[in-house]
N, CA, C and O atoms as a printed pandas DataFrame, in Angstrom:
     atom_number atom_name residue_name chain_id  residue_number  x_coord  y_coord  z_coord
0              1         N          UNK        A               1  -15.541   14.951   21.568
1              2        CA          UNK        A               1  -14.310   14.937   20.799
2              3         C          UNK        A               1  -14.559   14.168   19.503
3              4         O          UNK        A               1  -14.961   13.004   19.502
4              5         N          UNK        A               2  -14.271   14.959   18.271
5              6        CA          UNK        A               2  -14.351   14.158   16.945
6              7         C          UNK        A               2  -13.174   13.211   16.582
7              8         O          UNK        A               2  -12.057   12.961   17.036
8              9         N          UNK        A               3  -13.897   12.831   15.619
9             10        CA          UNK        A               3  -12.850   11.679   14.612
10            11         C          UNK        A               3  -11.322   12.018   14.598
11            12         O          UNK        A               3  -11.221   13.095   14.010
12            13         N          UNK        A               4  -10.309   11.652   14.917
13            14        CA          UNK        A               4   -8.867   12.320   14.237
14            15         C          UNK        A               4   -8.781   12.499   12.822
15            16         O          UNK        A               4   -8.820   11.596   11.987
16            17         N          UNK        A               5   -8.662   13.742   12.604
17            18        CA          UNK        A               5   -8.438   14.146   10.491
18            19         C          UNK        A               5   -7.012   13.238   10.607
19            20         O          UNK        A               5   -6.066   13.268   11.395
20            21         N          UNK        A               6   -7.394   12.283    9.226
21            22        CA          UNK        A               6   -5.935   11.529    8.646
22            23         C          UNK        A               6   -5.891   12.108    7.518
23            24         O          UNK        A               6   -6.913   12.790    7.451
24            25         N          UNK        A               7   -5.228   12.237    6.499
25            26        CA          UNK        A               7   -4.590   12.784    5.607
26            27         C          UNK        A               7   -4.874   11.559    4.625
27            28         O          UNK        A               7   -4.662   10.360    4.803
28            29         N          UNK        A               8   -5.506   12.339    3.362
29            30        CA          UNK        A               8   -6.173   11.263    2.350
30            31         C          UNK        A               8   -4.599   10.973    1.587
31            32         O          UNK        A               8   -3.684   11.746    1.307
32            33         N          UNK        A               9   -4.749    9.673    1.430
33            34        CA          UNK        A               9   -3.417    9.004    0.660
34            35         C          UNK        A               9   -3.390    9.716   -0.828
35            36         O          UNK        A               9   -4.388   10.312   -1.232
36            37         N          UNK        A              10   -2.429    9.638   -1.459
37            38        CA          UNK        A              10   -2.589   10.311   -2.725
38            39         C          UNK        A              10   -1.648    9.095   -3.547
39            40         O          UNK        A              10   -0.676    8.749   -2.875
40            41         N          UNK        A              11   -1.742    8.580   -4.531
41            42        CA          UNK        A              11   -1.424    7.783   -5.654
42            43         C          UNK        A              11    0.322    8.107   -5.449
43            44         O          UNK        A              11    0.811    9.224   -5.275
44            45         N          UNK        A              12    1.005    6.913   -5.519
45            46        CA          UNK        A              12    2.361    6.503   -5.424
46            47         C          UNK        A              12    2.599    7.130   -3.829
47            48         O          UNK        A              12    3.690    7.691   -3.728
48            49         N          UNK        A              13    1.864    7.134   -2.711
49            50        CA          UNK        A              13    2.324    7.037   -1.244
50            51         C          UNK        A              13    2.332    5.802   -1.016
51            52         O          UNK        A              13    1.609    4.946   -1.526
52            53         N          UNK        A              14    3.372    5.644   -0.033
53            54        CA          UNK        A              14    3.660    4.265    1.014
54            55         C          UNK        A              14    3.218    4.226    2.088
55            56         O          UNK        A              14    3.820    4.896    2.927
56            57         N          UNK        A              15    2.169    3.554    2.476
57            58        CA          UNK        A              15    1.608    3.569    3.655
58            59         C          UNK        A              15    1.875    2.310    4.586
59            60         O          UNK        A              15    2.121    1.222    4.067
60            61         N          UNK        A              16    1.819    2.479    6.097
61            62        CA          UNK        A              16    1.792    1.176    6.725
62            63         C          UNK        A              16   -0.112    0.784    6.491
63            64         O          UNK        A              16   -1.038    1.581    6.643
64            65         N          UNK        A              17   -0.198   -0.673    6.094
65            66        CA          UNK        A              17   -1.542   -0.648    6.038
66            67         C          UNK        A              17   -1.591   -2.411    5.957
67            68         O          UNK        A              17   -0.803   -3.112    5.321
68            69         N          UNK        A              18   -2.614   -2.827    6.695
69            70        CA          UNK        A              18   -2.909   -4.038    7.143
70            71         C          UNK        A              18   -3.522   -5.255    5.468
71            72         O          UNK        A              18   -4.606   -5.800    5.261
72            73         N          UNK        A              19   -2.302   -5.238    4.677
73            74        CA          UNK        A              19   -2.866   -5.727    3.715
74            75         C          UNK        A              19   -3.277   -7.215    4.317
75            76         O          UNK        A              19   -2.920   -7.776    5.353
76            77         N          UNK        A              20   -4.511   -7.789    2.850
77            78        CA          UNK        A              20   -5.146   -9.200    3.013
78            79         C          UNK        A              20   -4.655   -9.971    1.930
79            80         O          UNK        A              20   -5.131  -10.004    0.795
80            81         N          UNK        A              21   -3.606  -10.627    2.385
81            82        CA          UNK        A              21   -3.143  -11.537    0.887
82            83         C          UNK        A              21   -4.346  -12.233    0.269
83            84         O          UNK        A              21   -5.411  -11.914    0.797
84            85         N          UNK        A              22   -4.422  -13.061   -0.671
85            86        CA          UNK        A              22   -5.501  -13.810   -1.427
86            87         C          UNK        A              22   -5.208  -14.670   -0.919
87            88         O          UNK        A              22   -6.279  -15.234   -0.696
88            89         N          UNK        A              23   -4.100  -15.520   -0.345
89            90        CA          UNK        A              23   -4.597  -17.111    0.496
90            91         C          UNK        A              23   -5.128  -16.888    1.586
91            92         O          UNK        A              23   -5.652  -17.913    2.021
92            93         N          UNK        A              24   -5.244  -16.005    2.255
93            94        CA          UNK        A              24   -5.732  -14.987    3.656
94            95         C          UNK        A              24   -6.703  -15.260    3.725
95            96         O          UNK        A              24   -7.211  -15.899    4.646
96            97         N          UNK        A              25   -7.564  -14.575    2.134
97            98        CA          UNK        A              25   -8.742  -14.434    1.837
98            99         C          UNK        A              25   -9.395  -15.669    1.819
99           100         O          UNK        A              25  -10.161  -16.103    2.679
100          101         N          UNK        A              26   -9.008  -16.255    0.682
101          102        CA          UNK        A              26   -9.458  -17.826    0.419
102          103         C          UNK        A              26   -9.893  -18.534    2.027
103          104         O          UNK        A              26  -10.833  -19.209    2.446
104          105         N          UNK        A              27   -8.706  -17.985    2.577
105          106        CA          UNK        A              27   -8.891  -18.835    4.035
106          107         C          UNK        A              27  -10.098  -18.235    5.004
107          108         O          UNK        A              27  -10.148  -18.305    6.232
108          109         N          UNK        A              28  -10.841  -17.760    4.303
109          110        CA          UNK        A              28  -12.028  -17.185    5.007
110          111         C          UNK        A              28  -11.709  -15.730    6.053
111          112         O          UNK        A              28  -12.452  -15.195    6.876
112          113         N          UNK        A              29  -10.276  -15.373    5.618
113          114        CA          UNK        A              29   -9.852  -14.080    6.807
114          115         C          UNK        A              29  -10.301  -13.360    5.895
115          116         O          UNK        A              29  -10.532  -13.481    4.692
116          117         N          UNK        A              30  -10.447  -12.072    7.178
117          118        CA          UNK        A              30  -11.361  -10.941    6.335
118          119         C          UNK        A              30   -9.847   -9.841    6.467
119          120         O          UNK        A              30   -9.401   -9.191    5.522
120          121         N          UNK        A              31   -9.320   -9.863    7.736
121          122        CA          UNK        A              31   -8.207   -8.591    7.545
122          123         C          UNK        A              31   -6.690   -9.023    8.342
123          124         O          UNK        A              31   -6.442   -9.767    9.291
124          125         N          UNK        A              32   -5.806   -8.134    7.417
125          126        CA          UNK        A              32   -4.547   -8.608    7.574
126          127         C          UNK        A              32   -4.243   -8.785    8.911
127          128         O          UNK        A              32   -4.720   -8.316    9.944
128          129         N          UNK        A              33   -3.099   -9.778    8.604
129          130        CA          UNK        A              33   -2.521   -9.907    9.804
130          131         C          UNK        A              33   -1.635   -9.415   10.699
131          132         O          UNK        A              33   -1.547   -9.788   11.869
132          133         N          UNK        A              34   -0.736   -8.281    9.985
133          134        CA          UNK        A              34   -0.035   -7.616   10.208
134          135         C          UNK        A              34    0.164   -6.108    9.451
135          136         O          UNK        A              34    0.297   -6.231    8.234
136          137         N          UNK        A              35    0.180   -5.601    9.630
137          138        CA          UNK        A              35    0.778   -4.034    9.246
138          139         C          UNK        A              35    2.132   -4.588    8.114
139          140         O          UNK        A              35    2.976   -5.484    8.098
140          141         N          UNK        A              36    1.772   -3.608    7.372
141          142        CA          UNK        A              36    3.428   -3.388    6.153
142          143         C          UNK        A              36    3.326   -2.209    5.138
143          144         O          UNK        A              36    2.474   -1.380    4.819
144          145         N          UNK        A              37    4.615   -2.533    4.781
145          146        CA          UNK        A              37    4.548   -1.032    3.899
146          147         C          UNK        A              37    3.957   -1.525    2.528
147          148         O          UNK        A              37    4.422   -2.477    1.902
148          149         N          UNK        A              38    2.872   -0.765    2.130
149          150        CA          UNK        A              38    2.108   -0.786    0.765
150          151         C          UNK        A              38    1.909    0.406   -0.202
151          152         O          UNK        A              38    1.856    1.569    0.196
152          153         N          UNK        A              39    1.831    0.143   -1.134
153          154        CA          UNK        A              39    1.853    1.198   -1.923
154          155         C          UNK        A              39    0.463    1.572   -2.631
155          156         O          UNK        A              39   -0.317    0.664   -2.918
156          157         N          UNK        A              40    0.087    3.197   -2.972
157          158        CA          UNK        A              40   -1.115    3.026   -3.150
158          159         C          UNK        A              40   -1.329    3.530   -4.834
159          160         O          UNK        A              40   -1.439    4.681   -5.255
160          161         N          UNK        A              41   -1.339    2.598   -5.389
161          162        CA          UNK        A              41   -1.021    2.368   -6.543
162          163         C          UNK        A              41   -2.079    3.510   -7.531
163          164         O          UNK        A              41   -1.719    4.061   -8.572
164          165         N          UNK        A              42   -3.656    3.675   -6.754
165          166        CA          UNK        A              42   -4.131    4.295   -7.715
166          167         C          UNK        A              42   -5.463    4.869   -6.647
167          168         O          UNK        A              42   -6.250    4.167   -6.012
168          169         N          UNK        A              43   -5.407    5.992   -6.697
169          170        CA          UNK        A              43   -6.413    6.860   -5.707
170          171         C          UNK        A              43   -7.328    7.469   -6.478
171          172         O          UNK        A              43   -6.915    8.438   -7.115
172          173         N          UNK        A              44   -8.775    7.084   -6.629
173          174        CA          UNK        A              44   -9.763    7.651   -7.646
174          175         C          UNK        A              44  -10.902    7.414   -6.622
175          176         O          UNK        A              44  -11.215    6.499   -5.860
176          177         N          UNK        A              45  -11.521    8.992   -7.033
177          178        CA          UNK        A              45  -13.117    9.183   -6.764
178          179         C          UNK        A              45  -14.183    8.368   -7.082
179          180         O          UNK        A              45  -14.556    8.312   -8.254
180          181         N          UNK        A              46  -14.873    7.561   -5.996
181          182        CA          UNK        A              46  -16.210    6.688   -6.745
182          183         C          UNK        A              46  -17.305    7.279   -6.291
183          184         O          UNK        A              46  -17.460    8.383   -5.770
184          185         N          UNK        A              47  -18.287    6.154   -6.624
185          186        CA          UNK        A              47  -19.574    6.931   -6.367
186          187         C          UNK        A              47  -19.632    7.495   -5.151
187          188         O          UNK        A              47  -18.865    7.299   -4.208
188          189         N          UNK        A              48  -20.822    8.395   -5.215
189          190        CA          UNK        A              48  -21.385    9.368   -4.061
190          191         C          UNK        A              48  -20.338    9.595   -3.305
191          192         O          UNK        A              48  -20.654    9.213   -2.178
192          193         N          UNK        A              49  -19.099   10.070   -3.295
193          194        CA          UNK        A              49  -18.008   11.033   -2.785
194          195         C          UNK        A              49  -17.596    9.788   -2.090
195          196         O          UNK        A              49  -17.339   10.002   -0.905
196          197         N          UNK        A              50  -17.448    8.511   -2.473
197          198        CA          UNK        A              50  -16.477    7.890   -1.651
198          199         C          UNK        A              50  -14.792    7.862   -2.487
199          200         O          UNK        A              50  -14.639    8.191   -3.663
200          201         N          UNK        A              51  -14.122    7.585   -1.941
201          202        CA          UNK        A              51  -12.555    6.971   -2.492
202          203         C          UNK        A              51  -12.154    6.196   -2.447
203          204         O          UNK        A              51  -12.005    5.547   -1.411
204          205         N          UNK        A              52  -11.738    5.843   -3.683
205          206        CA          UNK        A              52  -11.332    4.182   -3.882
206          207         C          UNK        A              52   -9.821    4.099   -3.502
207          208         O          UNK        A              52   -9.082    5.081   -3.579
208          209         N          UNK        A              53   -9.320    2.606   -3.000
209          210        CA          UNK        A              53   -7.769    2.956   -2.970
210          211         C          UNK        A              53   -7.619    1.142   -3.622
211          212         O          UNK        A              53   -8.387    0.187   -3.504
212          213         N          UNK        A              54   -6.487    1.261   -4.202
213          214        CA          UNK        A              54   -6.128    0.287   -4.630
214          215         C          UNK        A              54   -4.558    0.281   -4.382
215          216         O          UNK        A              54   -3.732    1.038   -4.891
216          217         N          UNK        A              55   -4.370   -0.628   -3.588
217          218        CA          UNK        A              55   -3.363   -1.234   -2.640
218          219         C          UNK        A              55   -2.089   -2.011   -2.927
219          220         O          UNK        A              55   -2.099   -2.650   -1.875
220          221         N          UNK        A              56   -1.081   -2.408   -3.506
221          222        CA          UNK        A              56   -0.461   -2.772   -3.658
222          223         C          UNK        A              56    0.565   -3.559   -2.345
223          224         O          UNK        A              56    1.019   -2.739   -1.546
224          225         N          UNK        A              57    0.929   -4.977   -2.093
225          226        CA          UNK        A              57    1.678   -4.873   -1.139
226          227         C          UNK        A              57    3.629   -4.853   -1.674
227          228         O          UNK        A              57    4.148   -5.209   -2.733
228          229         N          UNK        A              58    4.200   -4.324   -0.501
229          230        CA          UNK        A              58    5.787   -4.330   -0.586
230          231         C          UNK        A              58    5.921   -5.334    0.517
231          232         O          UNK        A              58    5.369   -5.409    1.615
232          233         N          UNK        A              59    7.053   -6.290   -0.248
233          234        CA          UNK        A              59    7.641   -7.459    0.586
234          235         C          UNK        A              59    8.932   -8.147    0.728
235          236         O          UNK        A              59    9.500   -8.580   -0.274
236          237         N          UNK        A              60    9.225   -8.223    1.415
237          238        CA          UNK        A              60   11.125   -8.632    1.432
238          239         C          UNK        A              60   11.148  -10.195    1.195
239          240         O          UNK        A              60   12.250  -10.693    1.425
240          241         N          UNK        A              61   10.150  -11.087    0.779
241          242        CA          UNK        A              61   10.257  -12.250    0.329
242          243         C          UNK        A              61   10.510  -12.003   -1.211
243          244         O          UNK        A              61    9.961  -11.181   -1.945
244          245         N          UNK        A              62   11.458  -12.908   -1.498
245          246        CA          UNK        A              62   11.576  -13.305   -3.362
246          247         C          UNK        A              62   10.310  -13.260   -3.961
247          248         O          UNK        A              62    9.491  -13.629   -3.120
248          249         N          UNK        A              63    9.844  -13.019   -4.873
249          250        CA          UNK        A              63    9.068  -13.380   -6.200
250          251         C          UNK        A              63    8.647  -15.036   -6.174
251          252         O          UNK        A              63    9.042  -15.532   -7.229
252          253         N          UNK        A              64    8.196  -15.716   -5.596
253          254        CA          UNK        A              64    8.111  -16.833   -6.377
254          255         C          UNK        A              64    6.949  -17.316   -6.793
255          256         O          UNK        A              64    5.955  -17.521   -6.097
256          257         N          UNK        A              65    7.152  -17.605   -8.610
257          258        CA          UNK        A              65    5.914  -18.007   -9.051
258          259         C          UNK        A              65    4.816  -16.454   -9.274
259          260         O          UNK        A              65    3.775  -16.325   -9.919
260          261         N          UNK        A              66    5.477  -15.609   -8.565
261          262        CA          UNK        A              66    4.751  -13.961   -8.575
262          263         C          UNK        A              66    5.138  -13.132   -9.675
263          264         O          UNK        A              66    6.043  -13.524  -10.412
264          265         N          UNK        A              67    4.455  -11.813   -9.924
265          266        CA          UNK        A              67    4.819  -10.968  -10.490
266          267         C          UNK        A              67    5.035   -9.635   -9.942
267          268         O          UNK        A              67    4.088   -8.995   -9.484
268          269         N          UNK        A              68    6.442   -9.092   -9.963
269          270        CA          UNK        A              68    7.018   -8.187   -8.568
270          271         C          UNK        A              68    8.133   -7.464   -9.177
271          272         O          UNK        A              68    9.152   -7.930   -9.686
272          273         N          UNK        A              69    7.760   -6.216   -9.036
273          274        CA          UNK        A              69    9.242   -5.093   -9.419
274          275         C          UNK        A              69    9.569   -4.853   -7.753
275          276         O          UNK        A              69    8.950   -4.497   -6.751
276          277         N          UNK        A              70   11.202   -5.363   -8.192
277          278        CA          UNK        A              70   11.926   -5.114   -7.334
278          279         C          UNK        A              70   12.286   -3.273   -7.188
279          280         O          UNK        A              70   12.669   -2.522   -8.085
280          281         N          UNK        A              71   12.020   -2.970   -5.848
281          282        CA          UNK        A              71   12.160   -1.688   -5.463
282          283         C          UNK        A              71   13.819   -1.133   -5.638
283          284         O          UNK        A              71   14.799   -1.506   -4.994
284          285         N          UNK        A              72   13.763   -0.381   -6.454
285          286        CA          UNK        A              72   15.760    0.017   -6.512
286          287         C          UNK        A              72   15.671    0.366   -5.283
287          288         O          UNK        A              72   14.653    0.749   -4.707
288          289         N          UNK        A              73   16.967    0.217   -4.754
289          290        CA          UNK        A              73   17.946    1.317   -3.607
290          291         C          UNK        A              73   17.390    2.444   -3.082
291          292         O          UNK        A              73   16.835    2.787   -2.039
292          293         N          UNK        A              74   17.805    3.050   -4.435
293          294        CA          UNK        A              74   17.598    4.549   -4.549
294          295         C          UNK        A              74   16.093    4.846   -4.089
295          296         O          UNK        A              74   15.960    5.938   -3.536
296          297         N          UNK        A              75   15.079    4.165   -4.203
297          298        CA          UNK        A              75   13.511    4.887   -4.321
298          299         C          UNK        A              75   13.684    4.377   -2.929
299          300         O          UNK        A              75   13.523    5.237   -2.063
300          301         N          UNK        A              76   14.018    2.995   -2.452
301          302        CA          UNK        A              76   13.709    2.148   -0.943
302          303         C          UNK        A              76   14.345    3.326   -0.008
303          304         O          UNK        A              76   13.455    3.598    0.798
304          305         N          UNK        A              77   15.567    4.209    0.268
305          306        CA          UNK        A              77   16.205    5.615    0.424
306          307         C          UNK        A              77   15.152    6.432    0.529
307          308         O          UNK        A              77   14.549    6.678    1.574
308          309         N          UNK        A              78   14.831    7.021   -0.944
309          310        CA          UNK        A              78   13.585    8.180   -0.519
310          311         C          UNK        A              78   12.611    7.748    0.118
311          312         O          UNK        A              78   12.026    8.550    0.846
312          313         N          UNK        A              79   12.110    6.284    0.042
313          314        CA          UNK        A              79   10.476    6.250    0.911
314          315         C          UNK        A              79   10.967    6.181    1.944
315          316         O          UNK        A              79   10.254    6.860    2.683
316          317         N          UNK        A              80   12.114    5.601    2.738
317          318        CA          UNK        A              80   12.557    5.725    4.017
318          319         C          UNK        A              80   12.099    4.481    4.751
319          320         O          UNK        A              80   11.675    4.322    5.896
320          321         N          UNK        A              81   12.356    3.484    3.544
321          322        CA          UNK        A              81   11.545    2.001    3.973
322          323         C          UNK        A              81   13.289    1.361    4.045
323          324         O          UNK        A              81   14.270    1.940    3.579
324          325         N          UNK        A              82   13.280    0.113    4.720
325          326        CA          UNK        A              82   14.112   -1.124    4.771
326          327         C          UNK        A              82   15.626   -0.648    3.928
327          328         O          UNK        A              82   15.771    0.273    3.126
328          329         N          UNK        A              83   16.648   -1.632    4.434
329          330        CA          UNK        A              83   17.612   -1.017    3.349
330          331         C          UNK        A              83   18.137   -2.098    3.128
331          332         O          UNK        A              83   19.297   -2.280    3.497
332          333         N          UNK        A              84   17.115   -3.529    2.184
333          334        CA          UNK        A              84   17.118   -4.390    2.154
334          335         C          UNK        A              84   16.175   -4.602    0.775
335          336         O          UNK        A              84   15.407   -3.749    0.331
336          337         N          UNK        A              85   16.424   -6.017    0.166
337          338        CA          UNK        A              85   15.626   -6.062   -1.503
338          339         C          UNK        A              85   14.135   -6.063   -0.794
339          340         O          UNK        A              85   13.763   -6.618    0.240
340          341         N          UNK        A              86   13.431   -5.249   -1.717
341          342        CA          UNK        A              86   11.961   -5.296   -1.480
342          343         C          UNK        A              86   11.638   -5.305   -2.985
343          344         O          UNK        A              86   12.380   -4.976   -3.911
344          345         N          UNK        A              87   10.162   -5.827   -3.037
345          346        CA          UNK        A              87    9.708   -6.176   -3.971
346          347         C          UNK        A              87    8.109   -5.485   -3.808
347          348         O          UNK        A              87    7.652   -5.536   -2.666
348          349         N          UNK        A              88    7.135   -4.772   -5.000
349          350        CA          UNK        A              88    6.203   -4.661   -5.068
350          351         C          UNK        A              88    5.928   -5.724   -5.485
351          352         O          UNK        A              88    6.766   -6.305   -6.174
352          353         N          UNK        A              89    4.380   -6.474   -5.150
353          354        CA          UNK        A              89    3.872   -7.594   -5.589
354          355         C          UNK        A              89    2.692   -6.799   -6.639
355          356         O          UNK        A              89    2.002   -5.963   -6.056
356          357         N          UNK        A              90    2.358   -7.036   -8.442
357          358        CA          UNK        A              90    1.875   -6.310   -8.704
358          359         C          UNK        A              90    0.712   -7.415   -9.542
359          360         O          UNK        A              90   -0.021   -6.985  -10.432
360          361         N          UNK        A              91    0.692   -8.794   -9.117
361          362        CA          UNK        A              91   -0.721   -9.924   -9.380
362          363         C          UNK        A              91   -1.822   -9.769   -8.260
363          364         O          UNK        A              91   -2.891  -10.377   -8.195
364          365         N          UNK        A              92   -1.464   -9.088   -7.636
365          366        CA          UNK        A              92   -2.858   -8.935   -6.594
366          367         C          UNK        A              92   -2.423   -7.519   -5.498
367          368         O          UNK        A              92   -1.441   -7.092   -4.891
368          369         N          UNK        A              93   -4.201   -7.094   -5.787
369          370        CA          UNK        A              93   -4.525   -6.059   -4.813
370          371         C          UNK        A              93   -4.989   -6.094   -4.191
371          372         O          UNK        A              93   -5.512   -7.194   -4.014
372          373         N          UNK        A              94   -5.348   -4.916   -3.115
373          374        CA          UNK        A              94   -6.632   -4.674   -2.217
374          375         C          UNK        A              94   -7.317   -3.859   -2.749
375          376         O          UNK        A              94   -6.755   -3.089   -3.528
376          377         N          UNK        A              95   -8.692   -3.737   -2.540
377          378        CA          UNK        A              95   -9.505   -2.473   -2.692
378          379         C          UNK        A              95  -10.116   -2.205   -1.879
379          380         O          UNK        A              95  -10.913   -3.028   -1.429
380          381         N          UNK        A              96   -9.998   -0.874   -1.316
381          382        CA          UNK        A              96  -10.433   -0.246   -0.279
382          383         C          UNK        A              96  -11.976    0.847   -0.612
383          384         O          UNK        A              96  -12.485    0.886   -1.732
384          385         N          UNK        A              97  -12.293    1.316    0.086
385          386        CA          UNK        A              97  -13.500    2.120    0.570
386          387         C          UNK        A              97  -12.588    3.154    1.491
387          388         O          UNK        A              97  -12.666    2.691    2.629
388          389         N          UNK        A              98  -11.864    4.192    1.517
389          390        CA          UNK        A              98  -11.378    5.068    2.362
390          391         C          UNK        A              98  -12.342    5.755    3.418
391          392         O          UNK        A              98  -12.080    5.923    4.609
392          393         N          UNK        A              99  -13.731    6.193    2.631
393          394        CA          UNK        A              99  -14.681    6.646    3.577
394          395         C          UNK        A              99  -15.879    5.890    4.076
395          396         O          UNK        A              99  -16.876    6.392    4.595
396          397         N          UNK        A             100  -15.602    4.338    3.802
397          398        CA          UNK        A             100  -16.108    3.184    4.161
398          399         C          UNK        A             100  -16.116    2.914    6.005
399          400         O          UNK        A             100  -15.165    2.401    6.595
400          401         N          UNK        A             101  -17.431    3.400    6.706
401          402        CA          UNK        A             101  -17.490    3.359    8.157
402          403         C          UNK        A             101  -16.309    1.766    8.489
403          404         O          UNK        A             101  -15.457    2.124    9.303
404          405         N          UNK        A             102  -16.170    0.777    8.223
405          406        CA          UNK        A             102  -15.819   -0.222    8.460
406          407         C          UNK        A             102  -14.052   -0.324    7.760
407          408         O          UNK        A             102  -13.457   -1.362    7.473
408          409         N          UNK        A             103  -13.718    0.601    7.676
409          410        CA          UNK        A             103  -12.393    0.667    6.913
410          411         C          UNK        A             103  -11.518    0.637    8.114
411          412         O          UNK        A             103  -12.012    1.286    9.036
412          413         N          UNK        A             104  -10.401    0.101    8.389
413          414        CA          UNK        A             104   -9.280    0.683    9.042
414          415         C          UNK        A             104   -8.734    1.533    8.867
415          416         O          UNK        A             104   -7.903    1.195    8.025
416          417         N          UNK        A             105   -8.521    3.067    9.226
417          418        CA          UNK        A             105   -7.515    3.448    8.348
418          419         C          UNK        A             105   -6.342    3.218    9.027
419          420         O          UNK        A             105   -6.040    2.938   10.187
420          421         N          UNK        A             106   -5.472    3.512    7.469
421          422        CA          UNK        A             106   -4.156    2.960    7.501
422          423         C          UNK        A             106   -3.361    4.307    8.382
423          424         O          UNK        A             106   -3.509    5.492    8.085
424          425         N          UNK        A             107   -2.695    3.903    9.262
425          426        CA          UNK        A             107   -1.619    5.447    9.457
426          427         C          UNK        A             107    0.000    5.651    8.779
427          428         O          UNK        A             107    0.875    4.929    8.300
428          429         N          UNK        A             108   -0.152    6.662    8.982
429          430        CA          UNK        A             108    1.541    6.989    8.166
430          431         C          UNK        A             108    2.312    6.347    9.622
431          432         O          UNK        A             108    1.981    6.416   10.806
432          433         N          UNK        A             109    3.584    5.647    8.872
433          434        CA          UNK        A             109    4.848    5.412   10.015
434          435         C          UNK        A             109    4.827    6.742   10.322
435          436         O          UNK        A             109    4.415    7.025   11.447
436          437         N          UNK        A             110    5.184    7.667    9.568
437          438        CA          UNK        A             110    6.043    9.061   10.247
438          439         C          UNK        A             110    5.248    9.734   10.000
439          440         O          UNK        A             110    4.401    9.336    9.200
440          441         N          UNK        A             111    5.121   11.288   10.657
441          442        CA          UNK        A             111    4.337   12.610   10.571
442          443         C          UNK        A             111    4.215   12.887    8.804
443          444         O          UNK        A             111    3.199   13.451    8.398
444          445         N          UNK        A             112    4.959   12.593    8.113
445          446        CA          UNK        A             112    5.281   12.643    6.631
446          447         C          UNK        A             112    5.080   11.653    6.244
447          448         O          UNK        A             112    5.500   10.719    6.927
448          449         N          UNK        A             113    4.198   11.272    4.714
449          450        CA          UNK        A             113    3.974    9.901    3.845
450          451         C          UNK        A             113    5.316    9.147    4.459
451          452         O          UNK        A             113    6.452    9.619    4.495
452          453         N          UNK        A             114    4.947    8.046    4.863
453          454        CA          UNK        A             114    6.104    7.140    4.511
454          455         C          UNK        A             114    7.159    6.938    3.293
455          456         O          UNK        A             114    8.305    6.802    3.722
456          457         N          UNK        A             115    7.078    6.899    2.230
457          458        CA          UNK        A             115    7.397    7.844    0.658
458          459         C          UNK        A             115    6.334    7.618   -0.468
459          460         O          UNK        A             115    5.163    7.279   -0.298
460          461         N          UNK        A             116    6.964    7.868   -1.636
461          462        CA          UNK        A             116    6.176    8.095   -2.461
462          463         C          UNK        A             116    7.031    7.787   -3.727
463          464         O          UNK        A             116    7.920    8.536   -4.132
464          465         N          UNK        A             117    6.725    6.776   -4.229
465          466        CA          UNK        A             117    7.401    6.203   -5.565
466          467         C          UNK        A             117    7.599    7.383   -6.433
467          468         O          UNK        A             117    6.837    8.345   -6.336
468          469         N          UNK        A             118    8.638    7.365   -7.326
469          470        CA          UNK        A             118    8.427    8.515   -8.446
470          471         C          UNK        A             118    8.031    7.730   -9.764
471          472         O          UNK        A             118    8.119    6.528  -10.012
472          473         N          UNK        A             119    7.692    8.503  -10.325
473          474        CA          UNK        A             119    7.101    7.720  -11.613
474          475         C          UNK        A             119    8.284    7.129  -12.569
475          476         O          UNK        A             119    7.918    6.447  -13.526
476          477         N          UNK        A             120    9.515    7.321  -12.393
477          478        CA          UNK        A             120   10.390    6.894  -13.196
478          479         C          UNK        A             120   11.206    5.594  -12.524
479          480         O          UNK        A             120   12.143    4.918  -12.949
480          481         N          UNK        A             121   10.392    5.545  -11.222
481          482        CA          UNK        A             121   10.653    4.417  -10.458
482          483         C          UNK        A             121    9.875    3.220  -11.181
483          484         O          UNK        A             121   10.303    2.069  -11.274
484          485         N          UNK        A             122    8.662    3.693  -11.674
485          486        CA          UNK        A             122    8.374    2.283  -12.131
486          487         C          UNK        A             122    8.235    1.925  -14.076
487          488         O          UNK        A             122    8.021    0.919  -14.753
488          489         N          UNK        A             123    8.527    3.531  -14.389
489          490        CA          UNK        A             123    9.145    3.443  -15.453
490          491         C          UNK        A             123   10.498    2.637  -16.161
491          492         O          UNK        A             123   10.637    2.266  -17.327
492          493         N          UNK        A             124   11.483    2.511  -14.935
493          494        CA          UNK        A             124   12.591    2.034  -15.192
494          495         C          UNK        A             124   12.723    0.484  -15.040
495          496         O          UNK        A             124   13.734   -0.104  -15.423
496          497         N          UNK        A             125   11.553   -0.218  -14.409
497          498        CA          UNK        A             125   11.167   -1.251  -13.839
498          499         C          UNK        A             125   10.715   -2.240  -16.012
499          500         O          UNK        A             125   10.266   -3.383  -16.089
C-alpha cells in the first residue's frame, strides 16, 4: 500500500499545520506544538522539483509588540475558520520543503481547503 496522495497547497489556502513560533525555535524545539490554522502565503517551485511553502501563522491572541492583519469577518466566514478576531501574524514565517522526506504534511480540516484568502482580503488590510 502507497503513500496517501495529499493535495499540494496552492498560495492563499488555510491549512491546519503544526506551525514553529521563533521562541519555540530559539528554545531549541524543532516542531510545533500544536496544530492551527495557517496560511500559505506563497507556494513556489525550488530546486530539483521540490516546493517551497512559506507559512504564515493565524491567531486569536492580540498583536502585541507584532505585526498582524486582522482577518475581517467576512474572509474568517469564507475560510470557515473561528467566528472570533483572528489575526495573521506577518513578522515571522515557516519554510517548508513540501517534498522534503522529513516534512509533516499538513492535512486539510475538511475534504475542501480549509479557505483561501482572496486577494482583496489583504488588499483592504
Amino acid at each position: 500500500m502507497g503513500k496517501p496522495s495529499v493535495a499540494k497547497p496552492r498560495s492563499g489556502d488555510i491549512w491546519d499545520y503544526p506551525y514553529l513560533w521563533q521562541w519555540q525555535h530559539e528554545g531549541l524545539e524543532t516542531e510545533g506544538r500544536k496544530s492551527r490554522p495557517a496560511a500559505f502565503v506563497t507556494v513556489m517551485p525550488g530546486q530539483g522539483g521540490s516546493t517551497n511553502l512559506f507559512i504564515l501563522p493565524i491567531t486569536s491572541s492580540p498583536p502585541q509588540d507584532r505585526i498582524a492583519i486582522e482577518v475581517p469577518q467576512i474572509e474568517r466566514r469564507r475560510a470557515g475558520l473561528d467566528d472570533m478576531p483572528l489575526w495573521v501574524v506577518i513578522d515571522e514565517y515557516n519554510h517548508d520543503l513540501l517534498d522534503a522526506p522529513t516534512i509533516s504534511i499538513p492535512m486539510r480540516v475538511s475534504e475542501h481547503s480549509v479557505g483561501l484568502f482572496i486577494d482583496a482580503c489583504w488588499k483592504a488590510s
